[in-house]
N, CA, C and O of each residue as an XYZ file, in Angstrom:
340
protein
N     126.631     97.135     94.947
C     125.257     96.767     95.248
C     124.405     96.965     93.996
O     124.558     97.991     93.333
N     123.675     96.202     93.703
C     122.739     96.136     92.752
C     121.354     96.977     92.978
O     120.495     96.754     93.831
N     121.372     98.158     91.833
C     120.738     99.287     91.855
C     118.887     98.731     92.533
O     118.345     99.133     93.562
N     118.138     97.367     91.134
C     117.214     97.262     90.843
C     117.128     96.099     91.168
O     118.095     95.758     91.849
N     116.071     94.955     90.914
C     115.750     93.466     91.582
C     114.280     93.585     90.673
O     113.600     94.564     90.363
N     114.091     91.771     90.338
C     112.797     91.615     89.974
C     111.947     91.191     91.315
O     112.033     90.069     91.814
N     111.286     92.027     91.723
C     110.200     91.566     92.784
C     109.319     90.793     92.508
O     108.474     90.976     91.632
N     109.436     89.604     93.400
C     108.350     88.144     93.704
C     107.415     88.352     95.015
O     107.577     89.218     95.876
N     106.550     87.509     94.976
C     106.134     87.440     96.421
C     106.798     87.046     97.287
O     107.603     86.123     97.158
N     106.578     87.687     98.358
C     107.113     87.584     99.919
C     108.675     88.526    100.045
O     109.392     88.500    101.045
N     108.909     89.172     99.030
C     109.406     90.289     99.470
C     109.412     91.396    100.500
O     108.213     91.617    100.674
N     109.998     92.094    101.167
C     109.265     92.891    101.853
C     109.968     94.278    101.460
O     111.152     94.414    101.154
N     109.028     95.236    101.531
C     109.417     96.753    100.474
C     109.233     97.805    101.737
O     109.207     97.585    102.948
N     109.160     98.576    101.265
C     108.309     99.985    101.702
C     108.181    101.180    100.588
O     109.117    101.662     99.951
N     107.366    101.394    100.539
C     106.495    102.240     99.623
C     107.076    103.790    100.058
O     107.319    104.156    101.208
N     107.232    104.615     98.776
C     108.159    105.781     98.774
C     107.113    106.858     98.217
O     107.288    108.038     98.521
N     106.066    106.501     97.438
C     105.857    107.742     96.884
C     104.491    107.464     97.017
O     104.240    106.279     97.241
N     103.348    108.385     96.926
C     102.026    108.481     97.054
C     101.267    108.404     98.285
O     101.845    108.510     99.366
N      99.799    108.196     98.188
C      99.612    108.097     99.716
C      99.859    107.349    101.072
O      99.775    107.520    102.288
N     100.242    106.338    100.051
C     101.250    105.323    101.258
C     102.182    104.926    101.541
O     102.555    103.794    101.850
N     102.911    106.364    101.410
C     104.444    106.423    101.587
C     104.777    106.020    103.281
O     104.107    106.290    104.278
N     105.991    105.324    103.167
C     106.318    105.323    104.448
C     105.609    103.688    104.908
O     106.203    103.162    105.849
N     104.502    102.938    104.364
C     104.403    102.243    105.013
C     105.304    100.819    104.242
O     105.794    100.797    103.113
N     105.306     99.775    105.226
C     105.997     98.433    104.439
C     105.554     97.661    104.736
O     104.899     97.733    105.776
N     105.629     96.490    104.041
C     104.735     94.877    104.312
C     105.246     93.955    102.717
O     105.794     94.262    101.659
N     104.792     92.959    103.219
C     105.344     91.766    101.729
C     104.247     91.921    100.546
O     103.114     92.384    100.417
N     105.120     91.342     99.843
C     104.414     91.555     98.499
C     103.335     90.249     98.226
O     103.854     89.158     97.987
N     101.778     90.352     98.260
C     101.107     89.361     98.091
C     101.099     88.905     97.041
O     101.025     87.678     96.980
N     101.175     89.726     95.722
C     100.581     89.365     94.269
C     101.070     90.312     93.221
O     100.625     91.439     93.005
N     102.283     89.558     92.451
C     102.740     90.208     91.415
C     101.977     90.420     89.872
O     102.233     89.547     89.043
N     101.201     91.364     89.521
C     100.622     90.878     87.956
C     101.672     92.079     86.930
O     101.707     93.306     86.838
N     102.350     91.056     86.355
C     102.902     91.292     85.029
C     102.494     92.277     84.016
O     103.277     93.072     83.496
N     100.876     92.170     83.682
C     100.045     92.455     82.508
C     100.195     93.968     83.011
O     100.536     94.971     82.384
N      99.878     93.822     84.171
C      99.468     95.362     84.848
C     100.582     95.926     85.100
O     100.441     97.130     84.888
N     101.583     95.696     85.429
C     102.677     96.514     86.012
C     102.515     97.009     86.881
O     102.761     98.209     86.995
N     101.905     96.075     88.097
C     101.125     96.619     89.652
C     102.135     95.073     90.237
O     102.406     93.992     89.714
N     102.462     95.763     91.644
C     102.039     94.930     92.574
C     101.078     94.908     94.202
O     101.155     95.870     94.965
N     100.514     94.099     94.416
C      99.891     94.188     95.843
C     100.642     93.597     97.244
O     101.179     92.518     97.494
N     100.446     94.674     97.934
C     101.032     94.355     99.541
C     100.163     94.622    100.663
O      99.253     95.449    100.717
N     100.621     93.692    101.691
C      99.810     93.252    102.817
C      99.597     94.255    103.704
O     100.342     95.103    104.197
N      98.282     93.969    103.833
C      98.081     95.441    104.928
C      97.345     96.985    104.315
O      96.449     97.654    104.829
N      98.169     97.235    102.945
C      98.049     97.755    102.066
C      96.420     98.107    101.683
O      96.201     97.900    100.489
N      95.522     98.477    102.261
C      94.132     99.145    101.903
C      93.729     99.440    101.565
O      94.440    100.418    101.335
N      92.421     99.745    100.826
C      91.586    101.107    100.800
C      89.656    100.661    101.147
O      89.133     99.616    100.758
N      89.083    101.543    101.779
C      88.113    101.368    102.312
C      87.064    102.027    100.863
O      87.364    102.930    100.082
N      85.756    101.157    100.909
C      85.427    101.564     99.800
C      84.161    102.198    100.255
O      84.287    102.179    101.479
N      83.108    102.703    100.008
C      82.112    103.241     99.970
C      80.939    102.583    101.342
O      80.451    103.085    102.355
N      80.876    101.397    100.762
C      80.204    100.548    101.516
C      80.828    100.095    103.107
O      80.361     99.572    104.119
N      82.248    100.666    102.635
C      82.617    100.024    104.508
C      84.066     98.626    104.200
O      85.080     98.392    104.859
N      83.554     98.013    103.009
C      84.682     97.300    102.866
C      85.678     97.679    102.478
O      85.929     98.772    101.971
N      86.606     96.481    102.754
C      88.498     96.605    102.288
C      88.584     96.340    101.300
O      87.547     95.691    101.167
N      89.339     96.309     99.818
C      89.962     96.191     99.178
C      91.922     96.713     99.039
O      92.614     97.623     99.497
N      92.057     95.988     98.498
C      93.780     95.470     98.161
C      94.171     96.391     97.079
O      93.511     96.343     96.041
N      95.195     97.263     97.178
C      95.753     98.177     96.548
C      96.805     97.810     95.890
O      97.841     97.417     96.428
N      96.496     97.974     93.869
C      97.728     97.701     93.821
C      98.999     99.248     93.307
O      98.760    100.445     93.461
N      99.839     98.835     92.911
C     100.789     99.944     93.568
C     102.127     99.869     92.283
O     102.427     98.676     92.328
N     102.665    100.254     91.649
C     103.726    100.281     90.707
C     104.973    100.399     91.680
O     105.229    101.097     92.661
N     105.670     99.356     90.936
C     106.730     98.606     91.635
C     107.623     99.814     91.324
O     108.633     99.618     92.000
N     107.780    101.033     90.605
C     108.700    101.824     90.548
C     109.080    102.374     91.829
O     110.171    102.642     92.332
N     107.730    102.482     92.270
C     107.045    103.585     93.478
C     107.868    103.321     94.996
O     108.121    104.235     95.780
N     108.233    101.818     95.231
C     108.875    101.104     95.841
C     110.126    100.862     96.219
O     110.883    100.886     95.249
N     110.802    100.576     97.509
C     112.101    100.325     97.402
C     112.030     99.128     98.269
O     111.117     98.951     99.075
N     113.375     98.012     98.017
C     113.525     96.486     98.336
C     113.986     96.683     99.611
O     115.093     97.217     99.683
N     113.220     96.284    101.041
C     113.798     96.110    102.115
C     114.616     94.853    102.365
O     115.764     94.787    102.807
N     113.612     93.635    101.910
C     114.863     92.429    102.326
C     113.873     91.644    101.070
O     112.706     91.732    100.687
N     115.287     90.716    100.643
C     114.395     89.743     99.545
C     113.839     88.501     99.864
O     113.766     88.182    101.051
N     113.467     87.810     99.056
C     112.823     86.221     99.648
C     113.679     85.446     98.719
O     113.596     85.409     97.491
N     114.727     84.675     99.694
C     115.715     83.999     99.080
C     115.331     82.201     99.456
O     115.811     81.282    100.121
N     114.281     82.432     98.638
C     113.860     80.665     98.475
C     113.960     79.952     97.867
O     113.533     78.807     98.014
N     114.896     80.623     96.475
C     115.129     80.023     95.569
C     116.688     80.337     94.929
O     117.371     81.307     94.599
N     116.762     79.042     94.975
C     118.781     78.994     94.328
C     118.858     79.526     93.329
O     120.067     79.386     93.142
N     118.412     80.196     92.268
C     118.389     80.978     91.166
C     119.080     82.265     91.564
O     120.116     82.766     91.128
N     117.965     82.808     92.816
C     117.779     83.955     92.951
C     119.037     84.488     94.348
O     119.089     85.642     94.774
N     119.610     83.753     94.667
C     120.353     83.654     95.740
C     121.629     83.552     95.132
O     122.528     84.209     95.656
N     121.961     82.696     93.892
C     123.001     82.570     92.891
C     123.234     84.227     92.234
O     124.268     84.859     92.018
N     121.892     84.547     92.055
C     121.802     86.042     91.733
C     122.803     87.336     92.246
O     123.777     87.954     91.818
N     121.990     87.331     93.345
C     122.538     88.240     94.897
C     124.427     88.130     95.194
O     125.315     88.971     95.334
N     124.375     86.601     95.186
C     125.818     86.773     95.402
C     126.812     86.373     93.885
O     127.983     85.993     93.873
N     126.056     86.566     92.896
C     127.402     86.884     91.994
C     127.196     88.480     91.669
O     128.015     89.008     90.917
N     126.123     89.264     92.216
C     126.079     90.908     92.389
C     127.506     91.490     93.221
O     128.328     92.377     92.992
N     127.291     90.417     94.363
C     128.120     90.573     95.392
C     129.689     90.935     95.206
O     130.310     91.870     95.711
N     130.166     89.869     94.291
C     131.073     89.426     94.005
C     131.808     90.474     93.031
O     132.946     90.938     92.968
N     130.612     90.624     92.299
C     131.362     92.116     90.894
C     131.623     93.585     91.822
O     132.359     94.477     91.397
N     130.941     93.666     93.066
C     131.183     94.647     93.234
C     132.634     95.073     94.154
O     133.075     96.183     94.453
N     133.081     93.865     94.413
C     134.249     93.742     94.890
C     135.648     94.110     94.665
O     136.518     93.739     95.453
């Protein structure tokens, strides 16, 4: 099994470390620059009463199921498959 994975959107994770450990949901928005990603559901209430979108370091994270929408990435998975055989 393959230790690590590049996470895309529509992944779905669950979060391991910090205050929102324990919860899971898909990944809305990957930014690169930042080395964050954002997930659904994923909160924080701000001063005024509104929501904002938390983003979260993909270290922090572990891969529940992937989003296999693309033949690249599915070609991926199962030649992982295959070495570990």
């Amino acid at each position: 099994m393959r230790r690590n994975f590049p996470l895309r959107k529509g992944d779905v994770i669950k979060v391991m470390r910090g205050s929102f450990k324990k919860k899971e949901g898909k990944v809305t928005a990957v930014n690169l620059k930042k080395k964050a990603i954002m997930i659904e559901h994923i909160q924080r209430t701000k001063k005024d009463g509104s929501k904002v979108s938390v983003w979260i370091d993909p270290s922090k994270v572990m891969i529940k199921e992937l989003a296999l929408e693309d033949k690249e990435r599915i070609s991926a998975v199962q030649k992982n498959a295959s070495q570990t055989q």
